[in-house]
C-alpha positions in Angstrom: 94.8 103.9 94.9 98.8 104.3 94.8 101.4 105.4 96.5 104.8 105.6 95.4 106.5 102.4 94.4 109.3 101.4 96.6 108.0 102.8 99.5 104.3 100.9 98.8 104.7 98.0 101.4 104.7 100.7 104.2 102.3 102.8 102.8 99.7 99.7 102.1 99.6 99.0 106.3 97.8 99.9 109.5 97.2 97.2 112.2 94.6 94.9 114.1 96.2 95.8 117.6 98.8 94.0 119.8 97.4 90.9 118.4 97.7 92.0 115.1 100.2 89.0 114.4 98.0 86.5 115.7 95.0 87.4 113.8 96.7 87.7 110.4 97.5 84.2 111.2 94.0 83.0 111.9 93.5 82.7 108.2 90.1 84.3 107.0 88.4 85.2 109.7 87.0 88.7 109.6 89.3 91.4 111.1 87.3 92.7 114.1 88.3 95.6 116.6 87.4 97.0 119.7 84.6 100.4 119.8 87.4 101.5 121.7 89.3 102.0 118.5 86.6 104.7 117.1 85.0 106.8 119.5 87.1 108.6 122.7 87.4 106.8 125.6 88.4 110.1 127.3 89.1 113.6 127.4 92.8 114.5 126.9 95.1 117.0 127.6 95.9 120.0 125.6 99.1 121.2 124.1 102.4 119.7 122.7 103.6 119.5 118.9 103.7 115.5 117.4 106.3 115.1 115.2 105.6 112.3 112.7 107.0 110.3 109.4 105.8 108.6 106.9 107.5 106.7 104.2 106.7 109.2 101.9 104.8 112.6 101.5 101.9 113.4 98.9 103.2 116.0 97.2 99.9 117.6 97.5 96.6 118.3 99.6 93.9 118.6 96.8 92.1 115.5 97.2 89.7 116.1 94.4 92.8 115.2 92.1 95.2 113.3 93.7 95.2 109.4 94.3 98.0 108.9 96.7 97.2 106.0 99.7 98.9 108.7 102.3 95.9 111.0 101.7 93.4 108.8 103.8 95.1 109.6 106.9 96.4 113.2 106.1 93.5 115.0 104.3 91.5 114.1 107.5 93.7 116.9 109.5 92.7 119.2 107.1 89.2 118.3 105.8 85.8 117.2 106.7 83.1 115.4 105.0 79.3 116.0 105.0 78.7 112.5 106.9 80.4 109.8 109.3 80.1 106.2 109.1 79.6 103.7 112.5 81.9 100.8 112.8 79.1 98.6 111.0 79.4 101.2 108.2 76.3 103.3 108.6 75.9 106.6 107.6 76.0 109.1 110.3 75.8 112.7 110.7 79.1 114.8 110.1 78.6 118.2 108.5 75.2 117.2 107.5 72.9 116.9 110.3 70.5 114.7 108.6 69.4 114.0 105.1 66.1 112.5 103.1 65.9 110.1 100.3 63.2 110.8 97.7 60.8 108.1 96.6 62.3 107.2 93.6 66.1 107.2 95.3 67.3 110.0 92.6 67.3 113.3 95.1 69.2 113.3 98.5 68.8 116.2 100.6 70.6 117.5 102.9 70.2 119.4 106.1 73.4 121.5 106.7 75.4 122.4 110.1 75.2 126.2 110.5 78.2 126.6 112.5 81.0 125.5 110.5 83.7 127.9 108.6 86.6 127.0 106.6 89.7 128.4 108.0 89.4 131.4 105.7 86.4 132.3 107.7 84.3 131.1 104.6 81.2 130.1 105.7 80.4 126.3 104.7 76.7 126.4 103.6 74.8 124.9 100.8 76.6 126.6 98.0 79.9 125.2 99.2 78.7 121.9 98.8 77.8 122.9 95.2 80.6 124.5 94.0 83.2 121.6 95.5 81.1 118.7 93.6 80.5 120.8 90.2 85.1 121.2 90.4 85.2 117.2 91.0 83.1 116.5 88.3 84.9 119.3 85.7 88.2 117.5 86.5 87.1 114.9 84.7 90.3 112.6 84.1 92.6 114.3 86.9 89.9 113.1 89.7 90.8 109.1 89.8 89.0 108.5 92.6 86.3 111.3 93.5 84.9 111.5 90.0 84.3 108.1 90.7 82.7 108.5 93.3 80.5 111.0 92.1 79.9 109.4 88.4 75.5 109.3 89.1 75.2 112.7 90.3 74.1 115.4 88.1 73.4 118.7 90.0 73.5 120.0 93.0 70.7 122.9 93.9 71.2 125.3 96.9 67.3 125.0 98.0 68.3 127.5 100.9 71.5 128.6 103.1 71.7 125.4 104.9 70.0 122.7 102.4 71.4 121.2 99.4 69.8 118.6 97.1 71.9 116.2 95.7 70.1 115.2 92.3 71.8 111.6 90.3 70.8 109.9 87.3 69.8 106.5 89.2 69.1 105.3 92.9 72.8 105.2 94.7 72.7 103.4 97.8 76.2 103.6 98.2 76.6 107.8 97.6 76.6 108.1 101.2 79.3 105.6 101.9 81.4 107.2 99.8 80.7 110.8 101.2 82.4 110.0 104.1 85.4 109.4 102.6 88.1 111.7 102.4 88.3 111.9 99.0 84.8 113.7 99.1 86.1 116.6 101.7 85.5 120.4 101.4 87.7 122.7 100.0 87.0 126.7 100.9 84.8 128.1 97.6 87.0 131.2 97.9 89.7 129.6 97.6 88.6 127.4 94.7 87.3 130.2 92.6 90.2 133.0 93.7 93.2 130.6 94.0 92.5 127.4 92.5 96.6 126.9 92.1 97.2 127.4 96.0 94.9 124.4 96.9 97.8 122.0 96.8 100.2 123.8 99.0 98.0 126.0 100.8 94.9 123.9 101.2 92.0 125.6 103.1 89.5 123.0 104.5 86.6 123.3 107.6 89.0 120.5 109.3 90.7 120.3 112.9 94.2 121.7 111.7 95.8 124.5 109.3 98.7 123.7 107.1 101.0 126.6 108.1 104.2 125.7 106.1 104.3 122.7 103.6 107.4 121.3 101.2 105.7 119.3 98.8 106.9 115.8 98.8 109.0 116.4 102.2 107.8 118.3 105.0 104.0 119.3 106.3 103.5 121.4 109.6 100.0 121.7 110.8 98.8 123.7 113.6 95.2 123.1 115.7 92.3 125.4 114.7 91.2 127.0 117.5 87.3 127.2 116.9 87.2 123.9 115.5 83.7 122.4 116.8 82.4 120.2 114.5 83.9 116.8 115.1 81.6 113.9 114.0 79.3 112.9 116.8 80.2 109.6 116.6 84.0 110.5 117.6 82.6 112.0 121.2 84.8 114.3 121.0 83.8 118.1 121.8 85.7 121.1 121.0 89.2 121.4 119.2 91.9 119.0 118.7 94.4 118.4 121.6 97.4 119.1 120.0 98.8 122.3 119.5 100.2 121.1 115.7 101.9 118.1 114.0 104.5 117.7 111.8 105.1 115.1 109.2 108.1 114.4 107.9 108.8 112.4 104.6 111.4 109.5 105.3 111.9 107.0 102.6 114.5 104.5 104.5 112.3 101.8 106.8 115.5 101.5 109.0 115.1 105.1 109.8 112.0 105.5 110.3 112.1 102.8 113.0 114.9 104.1 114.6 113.9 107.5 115.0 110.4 105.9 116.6 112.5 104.0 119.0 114.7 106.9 119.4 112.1 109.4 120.1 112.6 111.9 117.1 109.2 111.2 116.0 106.5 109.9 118.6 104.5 108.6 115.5 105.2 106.6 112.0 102.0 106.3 109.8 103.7 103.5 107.8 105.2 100.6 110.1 108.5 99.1 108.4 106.9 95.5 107.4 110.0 93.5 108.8 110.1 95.4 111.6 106.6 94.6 112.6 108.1 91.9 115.5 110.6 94.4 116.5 108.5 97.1 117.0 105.0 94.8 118.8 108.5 94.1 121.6 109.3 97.4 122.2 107.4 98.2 125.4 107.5 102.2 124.6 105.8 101.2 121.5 101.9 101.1 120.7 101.8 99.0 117.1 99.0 98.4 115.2 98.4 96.2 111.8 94.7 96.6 110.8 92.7 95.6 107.2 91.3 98.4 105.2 87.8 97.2 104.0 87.0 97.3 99.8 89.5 95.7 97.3 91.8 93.8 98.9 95.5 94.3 96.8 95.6 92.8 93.6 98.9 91.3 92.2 97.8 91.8 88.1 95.1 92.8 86.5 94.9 91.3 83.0 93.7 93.0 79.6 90.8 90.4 78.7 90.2 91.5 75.7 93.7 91.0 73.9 95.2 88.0 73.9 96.4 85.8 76.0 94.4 86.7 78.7 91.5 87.0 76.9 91.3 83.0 77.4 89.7 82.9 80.6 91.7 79.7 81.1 94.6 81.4 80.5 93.6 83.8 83.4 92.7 81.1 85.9 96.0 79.1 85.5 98.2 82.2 86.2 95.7 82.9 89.4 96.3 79.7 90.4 99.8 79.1 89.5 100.7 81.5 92.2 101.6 80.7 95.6 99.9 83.7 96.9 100.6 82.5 100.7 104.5 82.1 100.5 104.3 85.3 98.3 102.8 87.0 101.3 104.7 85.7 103.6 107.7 86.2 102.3 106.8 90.1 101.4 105.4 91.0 104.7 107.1 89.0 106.8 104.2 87.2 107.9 102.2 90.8 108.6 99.4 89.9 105.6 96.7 88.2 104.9 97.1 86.4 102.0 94.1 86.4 99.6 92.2 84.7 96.7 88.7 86.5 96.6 87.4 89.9 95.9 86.5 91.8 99.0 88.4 93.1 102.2 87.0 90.2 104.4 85.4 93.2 106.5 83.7 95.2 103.9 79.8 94.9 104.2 78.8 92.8 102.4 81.5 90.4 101.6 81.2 86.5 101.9 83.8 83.8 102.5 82.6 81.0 100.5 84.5 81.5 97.2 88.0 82.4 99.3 89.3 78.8 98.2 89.0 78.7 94.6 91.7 80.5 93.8 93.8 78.7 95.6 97.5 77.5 94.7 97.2 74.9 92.4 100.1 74.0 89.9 98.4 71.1 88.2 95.7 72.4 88.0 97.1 75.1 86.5 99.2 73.0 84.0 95.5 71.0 83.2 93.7 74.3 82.1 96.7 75.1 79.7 96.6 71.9 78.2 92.8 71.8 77.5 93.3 75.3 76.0 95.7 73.8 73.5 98.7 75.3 74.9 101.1 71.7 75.1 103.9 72.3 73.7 107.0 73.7 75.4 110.3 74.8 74.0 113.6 74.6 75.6 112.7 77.5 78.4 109.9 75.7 79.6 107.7 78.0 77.7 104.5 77.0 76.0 103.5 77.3 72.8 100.5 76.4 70.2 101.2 76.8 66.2 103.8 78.1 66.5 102.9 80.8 69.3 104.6 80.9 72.6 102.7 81.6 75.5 104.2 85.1 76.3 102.8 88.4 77.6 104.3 92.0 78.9 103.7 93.7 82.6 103.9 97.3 81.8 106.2 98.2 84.5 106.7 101.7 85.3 109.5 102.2 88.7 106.3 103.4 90.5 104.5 100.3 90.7 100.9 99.7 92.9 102.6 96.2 93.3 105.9 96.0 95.4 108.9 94.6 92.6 109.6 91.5 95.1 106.0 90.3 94.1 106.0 91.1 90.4 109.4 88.7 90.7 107.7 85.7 92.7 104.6 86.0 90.4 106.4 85.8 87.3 108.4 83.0 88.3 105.3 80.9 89.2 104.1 81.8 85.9 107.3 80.5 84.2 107.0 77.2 86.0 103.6 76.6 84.6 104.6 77.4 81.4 103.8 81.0 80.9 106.2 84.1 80.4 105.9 87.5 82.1 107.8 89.7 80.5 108.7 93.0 82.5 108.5 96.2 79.9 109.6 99.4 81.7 107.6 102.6 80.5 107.5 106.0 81.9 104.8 107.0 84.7 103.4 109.7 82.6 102.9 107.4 79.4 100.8 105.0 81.5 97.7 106.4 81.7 97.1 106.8 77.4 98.4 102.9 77.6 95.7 102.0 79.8 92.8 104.3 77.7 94.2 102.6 74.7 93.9 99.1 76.1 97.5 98.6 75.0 99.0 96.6 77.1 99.2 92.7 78.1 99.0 93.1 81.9 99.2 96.1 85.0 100.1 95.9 88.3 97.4 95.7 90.4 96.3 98.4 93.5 93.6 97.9 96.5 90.9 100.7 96.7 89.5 101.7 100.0 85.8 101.5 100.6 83.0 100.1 103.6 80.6 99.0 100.6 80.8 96.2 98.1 80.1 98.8 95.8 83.6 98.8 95.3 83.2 96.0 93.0 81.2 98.2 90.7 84.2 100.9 89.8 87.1 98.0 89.8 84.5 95.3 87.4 81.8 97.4 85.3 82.4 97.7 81.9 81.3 101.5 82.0 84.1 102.2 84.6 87.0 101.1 81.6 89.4 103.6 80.9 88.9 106.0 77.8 89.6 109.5 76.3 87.9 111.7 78.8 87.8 109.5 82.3 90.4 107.6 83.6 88.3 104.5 84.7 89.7 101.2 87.1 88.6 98.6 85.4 92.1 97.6 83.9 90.9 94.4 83.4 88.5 95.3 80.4 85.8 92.2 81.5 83.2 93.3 79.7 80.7 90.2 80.8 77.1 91.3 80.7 76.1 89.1 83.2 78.8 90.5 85.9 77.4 94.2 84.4 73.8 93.8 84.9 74.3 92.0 88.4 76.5 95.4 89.7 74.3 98.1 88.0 71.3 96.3 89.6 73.5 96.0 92.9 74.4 99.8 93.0 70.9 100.9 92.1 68.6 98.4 94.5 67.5 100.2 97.5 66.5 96.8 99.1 69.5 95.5 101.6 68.8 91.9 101.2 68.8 92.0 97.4 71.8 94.5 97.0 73.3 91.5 99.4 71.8 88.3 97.4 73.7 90.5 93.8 76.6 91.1 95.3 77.3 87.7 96.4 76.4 86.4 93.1 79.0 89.3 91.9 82.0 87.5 94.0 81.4 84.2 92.7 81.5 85.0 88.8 84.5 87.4 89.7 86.6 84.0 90.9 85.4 82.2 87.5 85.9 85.2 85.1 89.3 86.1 87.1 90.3 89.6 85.5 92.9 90.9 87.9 94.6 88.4 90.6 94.0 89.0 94.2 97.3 88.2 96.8 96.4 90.0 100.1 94.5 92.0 101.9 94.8 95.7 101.7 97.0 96.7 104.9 98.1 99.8 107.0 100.5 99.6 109.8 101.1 102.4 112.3 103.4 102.4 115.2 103.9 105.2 118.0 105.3 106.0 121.0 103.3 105.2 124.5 103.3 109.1 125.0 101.0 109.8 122.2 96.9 108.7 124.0 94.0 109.1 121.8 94.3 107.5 118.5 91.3 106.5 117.1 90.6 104.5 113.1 88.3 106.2 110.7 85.5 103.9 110.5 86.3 104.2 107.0 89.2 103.5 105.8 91.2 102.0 109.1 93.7 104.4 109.3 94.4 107.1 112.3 92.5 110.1 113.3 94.3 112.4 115.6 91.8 115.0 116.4 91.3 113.5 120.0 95.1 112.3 120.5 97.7 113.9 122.9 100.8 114.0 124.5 101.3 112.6 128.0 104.4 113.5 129.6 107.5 111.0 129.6 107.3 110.4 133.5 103.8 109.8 133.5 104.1 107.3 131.0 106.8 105.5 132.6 105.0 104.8 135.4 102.0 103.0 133.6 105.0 100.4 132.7 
């Protein structure tokens, strides 16, 4: 997932609380948070408009295409998806009231809400859920992410009104994991088969609000649906959203987005200014949270392992470790992220901490592996060389980059003092994604990806997920390794919790020896907003805010709480 380049540290951020700051200092301990966080507390209060900014706006609302970070938190005003997950990352029901696995794990059924309408007044039944997963899959290479996610299945049959069957080509454990996500919500049939084109702009979804006026890559007003009444159970919340409608304003300049929260022009910022983390945790009419999206945490490169040099895995293992990932971290976040050196959000099911040291910062051992692979020779840069060859590989680097330009910097230059050269080659954003089916290219920036199952592991390391002509794939890093395949094909297909535990945990240590891509932190979002604004609750699954249940107190009110 990617949002725009030089806006991508605020976009990458949410927040563990208050104490935020002290548990991203508390080194790897799993990120925990209250129930609090995820189900209402309380009924609100009706009524009032929230006026929000972000550091940067979609450009879009068709979440079967797009892959933009801002999406997790704004397709759910719009969208719902046919299950929930629990804070331990559970399914639970949503706009499916309950579901059936067959014997052989190859046909889920479904058991539809009969109450729910997209705000066209379509009815969502069976055949909506058809016709939404038969457009994701016919996207083929424009759907990055819920393709993906939809890769085993194969049909969908309307058995009645209200049941659809789900049939895949193997057992998929993890299909209803991903269902939940918002990647995975329901676009009005009518609207896909009438007006495909409008979907963008005009977006009509089953969700809590209606996007009323919208100015792609600006400006997005929302207003409440009246008859909403389909919340997730789990929520507790009953009825409609509070609010009458939000707006959410694109503004690019960190300085101004914090000013305008501490001024009161906007009561909410989904993306935090990093170095004004401290600044905003003081401001007592502030509420500012820093919380850890569970999947991949961010990845600083990802190497091309089958052209060389990094298809020496010692190559790849001194440049992991030739990075000082902790003062890199520090440094970019102002002490806001985790730094990290393993393969999992430390609270994604299913992730272990006892490979999180080997990875770690370590120059000579860095400058050991690079002798043993014949590489010891150095000309008057500090460069290595071998016959003749220096030691040299290109970072396609586009302006839009997954990973923020203050990191590519520190990274090459811990390369360089090793002994290897990172050589920055600007291309165009549109020419990237033939590079990448190609394979032609040294090195990428890296990305994080979003997801409560380990799972994850199978679209960023599985040979089948490489980019090619007709999908667009995430493993950039081209591994390849049968052993790492057959452990997460027979991981994703095992219906038995404690062996799809016992693979995956052999699938994180053979990912720290086989290094393709270079983890530095985990994947952040950081919201702030204004002591007014009551009722913001985290999606279970990706950590970021839902606003169905929040509302407005008024300004008096609030000031006597202080």
């Amino acid at each position: 997932m990617r949002p725009r380049t030089t806006h991508l540290l605020a976009a990458l951020i949410l927040a563990f609380g208050a104490a935020g700051a002290a548990v991203a200092q508390a080194g790897p301990a799993v990120p925990t948070y209250p129930a609090s966080d995820y189900i209402q507390q309380a009924p609100g209060r009706p009524g009032g408009v929230l006026v929000t900014s972000a550091s940067y706006e979609a450009g879009s609302f068709d979440i079967h295409k797009l892959h933009a970070g801002n999406l997790l938190w704004q397709s759910r005003l719009v969208f719902d998806s046919l299950v929930y997950l629990d804070s331990a990352g559970a399914a639970m029901p949503w706009l499916a009231k309950s579901w059936t696995v067959s014997p052989d794990g190859r046909v889920v059924t479904f058991r539809l809400r009969e109450d729910v309408t997209f705000s066209d007044g379509t009815r969502f039944d069976a055949e909506a859920v058809r016709i939404n997963f038969e457009r994701i899959k016919k996207l083929g290479t424009q759907s990055r992410i819920a393709a993906a996610y939809l890769s085993p299945y194969v049909e969908g049959v309307a058995v009645d009104t209200y049941t659809f069957e789900a049939r895949l080509d193997a057992p998929y454990p993890a299909f209803l994991s991903f269902l939940a996500q918002t990647w995975l919500g329901f676009i009005s049939p009518r609207q896909i088969s009438g007006d495909p084109a409008s979907i963008g702009e005009r977006p009509v979804g089953t969700g809590p609000f209606v996007v009323t006026e919208y100015a792609p890559g600006k400006r997005a007003v929302l207003a409440r649906r009246a008859d909403y009444a389909w919340a997730p159970d789990y929520l507790r919340h009953a009825g409609p959203a509070y609010l009458d409608g939000i707006v959410i304003e694109a503004v690019p300049d960190d300085a101004a987005r914090t000013a305008s929260l501490q001024q009161g022009r906007h009561q909410l910022t989904f993306e935090a200014p990093l170095t004004d983390g401290q600044r905003l945790r003081a401001d007592p009419g502030l509420v500012f949270y820093n919380r850890v999206r569970p999947g991949s945490p961010m990845r600083s490169l990802a190497f091309n392992t089958a052209r060389f040099p990094f298809d020496d895995v010692r190559i790849r293992r001194a440049a992991a470790i030739a990075i000082d990932r902790e003062r890199v971290t520090r440094e970019l976040s102002a002490g806001e992220f985790i730094a990290k050196a393993d393969y999992l959000g430390t609270n994604t099911p299913g992730y272990v901490d006892t490979y999180r040291h080997v990875l770690a910062y370590d120059p000579a051992g860095a400058a050991a592996l690079l002798d043993q692979a014949g590489w010891t020779e150095r000309d008057r840069d500090g460069i290595r060389s071998k016959g003749g060859r220096r030691l040299s590989a290109e970072l396609l680097t586009t302006g839009d980059e997954r990973t923020p330009p203050a990191s590519v910097l520190a990274i090459q230059s811990g390369l360089k003092a090793v002994g290897i050269e990172l050589r920055l080659k600007p291309v165009a954003g549109a020419d990237l994604p033939a590079a990448v089916r190609a394979g032609a290219y040294d090195a990428l920036t890296g990305g994080w990806w979003s997801a409560a199952t380990p799972d994850v592991l199978f679209l960023l390391y599985h040979s089948s997920q490489t980019a090619r002509q007709n999908t667009f794939g995430q493993d950039t890093g081209r591994i390849a390794d049968p052993v790492l395949d057959d452990l997460l094909l027979r991981a994703r297909r095992s219906r038995d919790a404690n062996e799809r535990d016992a693979l995956y945990r052999q699938a994180q240590k053979l990912l720290t020896e086989l290094v393709p891509v270079v983890p530095l932190h985990e994947s952040h979002h950081l919201v702030a907003y204004s002591r007014q604004l009551k009722g913001v609750l985290f999606d279970t699954t990706h950590n970021t805010p839902i606003l169905t249940g929040a509302w407005l107190a008024p300004a008096e009110e609030v000031a006597k709480e202080r």
